[in-house]
C-alpha positions in Angstrom: 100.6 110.3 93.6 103.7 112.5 95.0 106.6 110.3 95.9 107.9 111.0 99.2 111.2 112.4 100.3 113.4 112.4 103.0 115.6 116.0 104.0 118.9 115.0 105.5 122.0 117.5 106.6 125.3 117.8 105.1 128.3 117.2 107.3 129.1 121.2 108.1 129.7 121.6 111.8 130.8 118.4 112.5 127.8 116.0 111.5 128.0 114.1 108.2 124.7 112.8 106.4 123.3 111.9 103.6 122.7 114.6 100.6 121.2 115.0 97.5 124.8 116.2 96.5 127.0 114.3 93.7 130.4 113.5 95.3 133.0 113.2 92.1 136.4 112.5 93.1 138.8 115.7 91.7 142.6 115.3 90.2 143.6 116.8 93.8 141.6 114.2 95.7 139.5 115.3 97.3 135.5 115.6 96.2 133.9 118.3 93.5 130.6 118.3 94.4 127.8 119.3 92.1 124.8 120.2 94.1 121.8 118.9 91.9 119.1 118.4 94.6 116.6 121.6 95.8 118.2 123.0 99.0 117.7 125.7 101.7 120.2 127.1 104.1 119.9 126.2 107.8 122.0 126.5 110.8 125.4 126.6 108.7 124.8 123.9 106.9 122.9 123.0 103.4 119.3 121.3 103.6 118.9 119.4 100.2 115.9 116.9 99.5 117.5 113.7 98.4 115.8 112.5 96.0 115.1 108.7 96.7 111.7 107.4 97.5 111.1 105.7 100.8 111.1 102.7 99.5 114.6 102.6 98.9 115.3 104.1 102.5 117.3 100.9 103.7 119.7 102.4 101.1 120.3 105.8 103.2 123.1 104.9 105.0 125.1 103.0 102.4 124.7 106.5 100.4 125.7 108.7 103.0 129.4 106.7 103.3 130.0 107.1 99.9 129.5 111.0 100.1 131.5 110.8 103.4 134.3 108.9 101.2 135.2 112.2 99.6 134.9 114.8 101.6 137.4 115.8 104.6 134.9 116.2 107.9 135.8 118.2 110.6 134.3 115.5 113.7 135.3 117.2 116.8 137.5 120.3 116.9 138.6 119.4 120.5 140.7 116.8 119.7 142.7 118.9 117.5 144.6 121.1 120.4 143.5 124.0 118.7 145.3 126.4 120.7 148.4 125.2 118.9 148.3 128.2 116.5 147.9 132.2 117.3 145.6 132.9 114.3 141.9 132.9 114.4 141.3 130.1 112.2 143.5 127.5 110.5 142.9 124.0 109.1 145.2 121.1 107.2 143.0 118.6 104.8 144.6 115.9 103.3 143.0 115.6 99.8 144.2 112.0 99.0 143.4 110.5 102.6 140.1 112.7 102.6 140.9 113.4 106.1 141.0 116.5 108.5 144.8 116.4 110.2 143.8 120.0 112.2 140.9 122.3 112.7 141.0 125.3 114.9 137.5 127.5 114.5 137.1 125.8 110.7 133.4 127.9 110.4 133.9 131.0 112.6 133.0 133.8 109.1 135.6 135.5 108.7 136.9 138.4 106.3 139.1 136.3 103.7 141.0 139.4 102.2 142.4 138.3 98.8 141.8 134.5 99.2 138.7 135.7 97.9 140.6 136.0 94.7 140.6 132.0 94.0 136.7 132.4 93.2 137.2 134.9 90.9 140.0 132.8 89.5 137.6 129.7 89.2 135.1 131.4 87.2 137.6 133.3 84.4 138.7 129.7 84.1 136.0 127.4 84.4 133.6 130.5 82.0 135.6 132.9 80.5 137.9 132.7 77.2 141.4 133.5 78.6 142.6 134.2 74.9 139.9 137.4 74.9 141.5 140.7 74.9 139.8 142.6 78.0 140.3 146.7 77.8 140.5 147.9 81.3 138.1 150.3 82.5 137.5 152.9 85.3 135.7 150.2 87.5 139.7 149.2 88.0 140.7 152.0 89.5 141.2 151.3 93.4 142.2 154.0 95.4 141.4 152.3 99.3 144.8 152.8 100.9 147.2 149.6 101.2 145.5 147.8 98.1 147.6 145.6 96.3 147.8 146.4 92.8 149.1 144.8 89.3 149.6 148.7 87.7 146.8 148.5 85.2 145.2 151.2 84.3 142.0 152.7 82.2 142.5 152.0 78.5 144.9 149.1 78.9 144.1 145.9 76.5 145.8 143.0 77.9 144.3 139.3 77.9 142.6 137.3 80.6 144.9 135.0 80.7 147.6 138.0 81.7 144.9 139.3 83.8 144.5 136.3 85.7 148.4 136.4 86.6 148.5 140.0 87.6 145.3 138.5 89.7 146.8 135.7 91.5 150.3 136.8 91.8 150.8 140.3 93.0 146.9 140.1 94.0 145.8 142.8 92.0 142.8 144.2 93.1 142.7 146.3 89.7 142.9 143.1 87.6 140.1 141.0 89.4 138.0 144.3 89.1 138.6 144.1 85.1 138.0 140.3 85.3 134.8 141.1 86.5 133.6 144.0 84.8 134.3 141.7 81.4 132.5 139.0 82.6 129.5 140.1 83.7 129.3 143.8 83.2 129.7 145.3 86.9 131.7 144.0 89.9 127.7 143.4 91.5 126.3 141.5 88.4 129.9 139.4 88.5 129.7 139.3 92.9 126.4 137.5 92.4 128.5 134.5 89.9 130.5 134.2 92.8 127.8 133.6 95.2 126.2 131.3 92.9 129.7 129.0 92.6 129.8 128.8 96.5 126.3 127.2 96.9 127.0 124.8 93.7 130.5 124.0 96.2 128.6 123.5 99.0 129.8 126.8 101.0 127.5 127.4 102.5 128.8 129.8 104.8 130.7 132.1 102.7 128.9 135.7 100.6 130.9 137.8 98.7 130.3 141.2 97.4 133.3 141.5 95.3 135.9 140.2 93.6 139.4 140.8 95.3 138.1 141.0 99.2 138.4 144.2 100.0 136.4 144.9 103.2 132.9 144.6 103.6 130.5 143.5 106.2 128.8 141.5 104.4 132.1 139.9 102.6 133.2 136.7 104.2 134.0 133.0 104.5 135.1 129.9 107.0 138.6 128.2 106.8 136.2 125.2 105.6 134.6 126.8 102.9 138.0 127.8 101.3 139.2 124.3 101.5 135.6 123.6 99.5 136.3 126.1 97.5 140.7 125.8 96.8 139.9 121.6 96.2 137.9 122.9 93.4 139.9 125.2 92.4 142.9 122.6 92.1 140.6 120.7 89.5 141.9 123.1 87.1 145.0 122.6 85.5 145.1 126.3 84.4 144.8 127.9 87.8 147.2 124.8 89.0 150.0 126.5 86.8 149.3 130.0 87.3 149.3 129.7 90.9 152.4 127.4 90.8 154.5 130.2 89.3 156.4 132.7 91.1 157.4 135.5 88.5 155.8 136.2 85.1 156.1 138.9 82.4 153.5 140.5 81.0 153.6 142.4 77.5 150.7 144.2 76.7 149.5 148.1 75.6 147.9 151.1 76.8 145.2 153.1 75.9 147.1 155.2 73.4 148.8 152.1 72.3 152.4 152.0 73.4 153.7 148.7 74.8 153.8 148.6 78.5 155.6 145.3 79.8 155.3 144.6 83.6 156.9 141.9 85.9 154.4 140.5 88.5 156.0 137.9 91.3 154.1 135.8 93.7 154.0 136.3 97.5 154.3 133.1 99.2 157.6 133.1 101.3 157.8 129.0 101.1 157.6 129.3 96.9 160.3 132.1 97.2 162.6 130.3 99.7 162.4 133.1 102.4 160.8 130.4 104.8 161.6 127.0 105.0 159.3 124.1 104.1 159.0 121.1 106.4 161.4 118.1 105.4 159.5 115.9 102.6 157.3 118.6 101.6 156.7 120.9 98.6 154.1 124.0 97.9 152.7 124.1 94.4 150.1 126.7 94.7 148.7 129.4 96.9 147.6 132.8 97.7 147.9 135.2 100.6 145.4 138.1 101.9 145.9 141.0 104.3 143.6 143.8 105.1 143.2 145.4 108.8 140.4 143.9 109.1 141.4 140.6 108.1 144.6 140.4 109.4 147.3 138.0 107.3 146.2 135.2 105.5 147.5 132.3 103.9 146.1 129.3 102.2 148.2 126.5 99.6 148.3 123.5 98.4 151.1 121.1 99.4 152.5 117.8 98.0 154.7 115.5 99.6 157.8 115.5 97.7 157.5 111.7 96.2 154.5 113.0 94.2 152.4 111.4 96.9 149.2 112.8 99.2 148.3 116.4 98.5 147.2 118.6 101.3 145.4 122.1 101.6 146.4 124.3 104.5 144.5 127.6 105.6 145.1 130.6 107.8 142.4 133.5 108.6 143.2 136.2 110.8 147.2 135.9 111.9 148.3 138.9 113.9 150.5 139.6 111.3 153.0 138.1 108.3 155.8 137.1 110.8 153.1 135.1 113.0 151.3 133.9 109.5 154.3 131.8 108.4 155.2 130.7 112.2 151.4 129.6 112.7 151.5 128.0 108.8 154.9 126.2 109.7 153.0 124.7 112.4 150.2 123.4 110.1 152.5 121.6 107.5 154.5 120.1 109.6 151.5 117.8 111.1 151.4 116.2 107.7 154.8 114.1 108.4 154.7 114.0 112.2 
């Protein structure tokens, strides 16, 4: 006889319940979850079938507390004064805490420019072999006007450990396209991975269609489903240290074989002391985005400075990199108010 089962929502838009979803607590804090159950995309949010026959329903709610336990909700945006910040969307989660300190527009989809580049990040970490030599190819070649680039070119043999620097710290556009191309064979073949890693995160609301966000329709994300996304992320202690660094040298060849060697430096004003963090505070890790479309974007990891909580802060869509760091100054500094 088939044993019956109950469907139950996961908290997106501001309603928490009970999922078929395993919550495992992460070095940052906040949850990693594995999503083991069948599910089905409704309304923004994930429909799973937890797997628990009615029998044991009196258990339902004890279940859904735990899950609640580690994950930040965002309950009611109102009570956040959202129109605190000039940006489209922005968010602080405090990953010890597991709590949501401010939420303005958290699920609006929105284009995430090179924030998209911490997914491609997660999978050369979590599947590649960063000691494999990768030999660039045409597919790298990015010629859209504005693109932020690590100077690579056709022919080049570097590894994907260097490649994932020139990725996260000058956001090259030509490295995550080599990243991908070595992974999976075509930035398509490598865009579905990425797609595939969102729905085992639980974000839902996020589609990529390649791997350093350059503009597309059909390319986007929310400010929640990067904190889903960055809390994994920060599970990593590889992509903890490359995005904690602010200058690395790379020594590698060309496609005739002369040695090319190539300094790449991080972008975060806060890591490079052009803006000034908050009293108490520190930033470990990040990574920006601009496009037109997108607009300046922002999102890091934060500590407080006695090795206490740790906090992720995001912001889509800033009018520009002036008003980015003004509206991400705003964030941070509701963690010690």
């Amino acid at each position: 006889m088939r044993t019956n089962h109950y469907v139950r929502r996961i908290g997106i838009r501001g309603v928490l319940f009970l999922t078929g979803a395993a919550a495992v607590l992460s070095a940052g804090g906040c949850a990693k979850r594995e999503l083991v159950s069948p599910y089905s995309f409704e309304d923004g949010g994930i429909v799973l079938e937890e797997m628990l026959p009615e029998s044991e329903s009196a258990d339902r709610e004890s279940h859904g507390a735990l899950f609640a336990d580690g994950l930040c909700v965002v309950a009611d945006e109102a009570v956040y004064a959202a129109d605190e910040i000039t940006a489209e969307a922005g968010a602080v989660f405090d990953l010890t805490a597991h709590e949501t300190l401010y939420s303005k527009n958290a699920f609006e989809r929105l284009y995430p420019a090179s924030i998209t580049k911490v997914m491609t990040a997660i999978l050369a970490i979590r599947y590649g072999d960063l000691s494999d030599v990768v030999t660039v190819t045409q597919d790298a070649v990015i010629t859209e006007p504005g693109a932020s680039l690590c100077g690579i070119n056709p022919g080049d043999q570097l590894t994907m450990e260097q490649l994932l620097y020139g990725l996260m710290l000058p956001s090259g556009n030509d490295a995550a396209a080599a990243i991908a191309v070595h992974m999976a064979g075509s930035i398509e073949a490598f865009a579905d991975k990425m797609n595939e890693e969102a729905r085992r995160l639980g974000a839902t609301d996020t589609h990529f269609v390649n791997p350093h966000g350059l503009t597309d329709e059909n390319h986007y994300t929310t400010a929640y489903d990067l904190y889903l996304i960055y809390s994994d992320a920060l599970t990593l202690p590889e992509f903890r240290k490359v995005t904690g660094t602010v200058s690395y040298d790379a020594d590698y060849t060309d496609a005739s074989g002369a040695a090319v060697h190539k300094t790449w430096g991080g972008t975060n004003q806060y890591m490079l002391g052009r803006r000034e963090t908050p009293d108490g505070l520190t930033v470990f890790s990040s990574k920006t985005g601009t496009t037109q479309a997108a607009g300046s974007c922002l999102i890091m990891a934060t500590r407080e400075e006695d090795g206490g909580d740790e906090f992720i802060s995001v912001i889509l869509k800033s009018p520009d990199r002036n008003s980015l760091y003004d509206n991400m100054t705003k964030l941070i500094s509701k963690i010690t108010n």
